[in-house]
C-alpha positions, 0 to 999 in steps of 0.5 A: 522450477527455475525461472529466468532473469526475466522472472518479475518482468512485469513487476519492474517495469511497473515498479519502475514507473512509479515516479511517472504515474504519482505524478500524473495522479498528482494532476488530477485535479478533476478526479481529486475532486469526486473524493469526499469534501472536507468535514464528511465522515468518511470509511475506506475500504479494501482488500490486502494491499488496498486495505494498508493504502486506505489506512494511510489515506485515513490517517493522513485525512484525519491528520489534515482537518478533513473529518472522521476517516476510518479504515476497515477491511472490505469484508470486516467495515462496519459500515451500515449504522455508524452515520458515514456520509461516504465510502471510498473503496480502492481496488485494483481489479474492481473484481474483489469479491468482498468489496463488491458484495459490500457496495452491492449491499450498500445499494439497497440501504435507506439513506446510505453513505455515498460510495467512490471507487477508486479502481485500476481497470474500469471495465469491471463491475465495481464502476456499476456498483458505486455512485462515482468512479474514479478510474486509473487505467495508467496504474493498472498492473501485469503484474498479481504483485501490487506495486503502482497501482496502490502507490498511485491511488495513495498519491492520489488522495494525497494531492488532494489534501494538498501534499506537494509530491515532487520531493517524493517523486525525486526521491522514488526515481533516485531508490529505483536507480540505486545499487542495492545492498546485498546485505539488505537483500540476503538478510534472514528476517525483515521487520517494517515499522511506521509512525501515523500514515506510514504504519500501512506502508509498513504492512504494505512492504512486509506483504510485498515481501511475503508475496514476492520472495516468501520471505519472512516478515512481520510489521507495526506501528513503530512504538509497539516495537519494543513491546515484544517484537524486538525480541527478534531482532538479531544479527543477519536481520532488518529492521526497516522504519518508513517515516520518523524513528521514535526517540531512541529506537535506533538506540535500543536496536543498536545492541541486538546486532540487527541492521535498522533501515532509516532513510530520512525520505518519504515513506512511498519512495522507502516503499520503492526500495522495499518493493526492490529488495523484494523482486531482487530476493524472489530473483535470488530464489528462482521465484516469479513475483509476477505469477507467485505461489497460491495467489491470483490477481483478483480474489474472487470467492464462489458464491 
């Protein structure tokens, strides 16, 4: 099936909005403050693209003093016996089906952690499940290609451990209105690296990329790159670092022929120019981003 210029229609719009909606969140100083308090051991939860922003906001809370912050996938969070005052689970839909078995369970645990959600739809049952919701109806999505709704959750938390967002507000609203490289958009392989927070970024634009254009993509913490991955690295390929290069990767990628994507701008507003390549890659190969093969909105598993 060929679609039409109108392929991913919902995807831009909402990738375009970015800018707007980091900054509504950054002023949302009420809901900042349901998240958990500094000095609490915290685990955050989710799902695919929610599970990558929960391993940002771990690092950056532990980064910043606040306490003891893990990151796990809902189906996989060891969360019963590791002595968590707080669970934050970020979704979406609020209708993923291993996130509300977790949080389900969670209820009938003798002195369990305290749990927030923090969620796109409020009209879903994860708002029942959870002690405090924290609702962000203005970064829902059409679109089952996550673009706003996570970055928006992510500036979000960001806010609250006191980042000033405005230079990557500026910097987002720039990338979305530059031309793209068609060199970076017909490239045959792209490989997403990260350092600290940026790493679930990093794996958040490689998802993108598959989910969006099937494309091939790998992604990892920055410095494990040259323990083997680098191998692939060759001429008609990307490799593309959110955040701070290490020392001499540019370097070492310099002789392999493949181009290295290192923008000295904030790791969410590189996101934007990845989530860009990845609807002008699924345009270029008649592919819908807003209705993409073998996947829905929501996963939600029989029971």
């Amino acid at each position: 099936m060929t679609y039409s210029s109108t392929a991913g229609t919902h995807m831009e719009a909402e990738l375009r909005s970015q800018p707007e909606t980091w900054a509504i969140a950054a002023g949302l100083r009420e809901e900042q403050s349901l998240l958990p308090a500094a000095g609490e051991r915290v685990a955050v939860v989710g799902c695919g693209t929610s599970w990558f922003m929960a391993q940002a906001y771990a690092t950056l809370r532990e980064g910043a003093g606040q306490g003891v912050t893990d990151a796990f996938a809902a189906s996989e969070a060891p969360v019963f016996d590791r002595g968590y005052d707080a669970v934050v689970a970020i979704t979406r839909s609020g209708t993923t089906t291993e996130v509300l078995e977790l949080l389900d369970r969670l209820r009938g645990v003798p002195g369990r952690p305290r749990t927030v959600g923090v969620v796109g739809d409020p009209e879903t049952p994860l708002v029942d499940l959870v002690d405090t919701a924290i609702r962000l109806p203005f970064a829902d999505e059409s679109s089952v290609v996550q673009t706003r709704f996570a970055t928006t959750a992510l500036a979000l938390v960001r806010a609250s451990l006191g980042h000033d967002l405005s230079p990557a507000i500026d910097q987002a609203a720039a990338a979305i209105e530059e031309e793209l490289d068609d060199e970076l958009v017909s490239a045959e392989q792209y490989t997403f690296l990260g350092a600290g927070w940026t790493i679930g970024l990093a794996h958040e634009a490689a998802l993108k990329m598959r989910e969006a254009s099937q494309s091939w993509t790998e992604s990892y913490p920055a410095k494990e790159y040259r323990h083997g991955p680098i191998s692939i690295a060759a001429p008609g390929r990307v490799t593309w670092m959110l955040g701070d290069a290490p020392a001499g990767l540019a370097a070492d990628l310099s002789v392999t022929g493949a181009r290295f994507e290192d923008r000295p701008i904030d790791g969410m507003a590189d996101l934007v120019r990845a989530q860009r390549v990845a609807l002008a890659r699924a345009r270029r190969f008649d592919l819908d981003p807003d209705s993409p093969r073998n996947l829905t909105r929501s996963v939600i598993l029989p029971s």
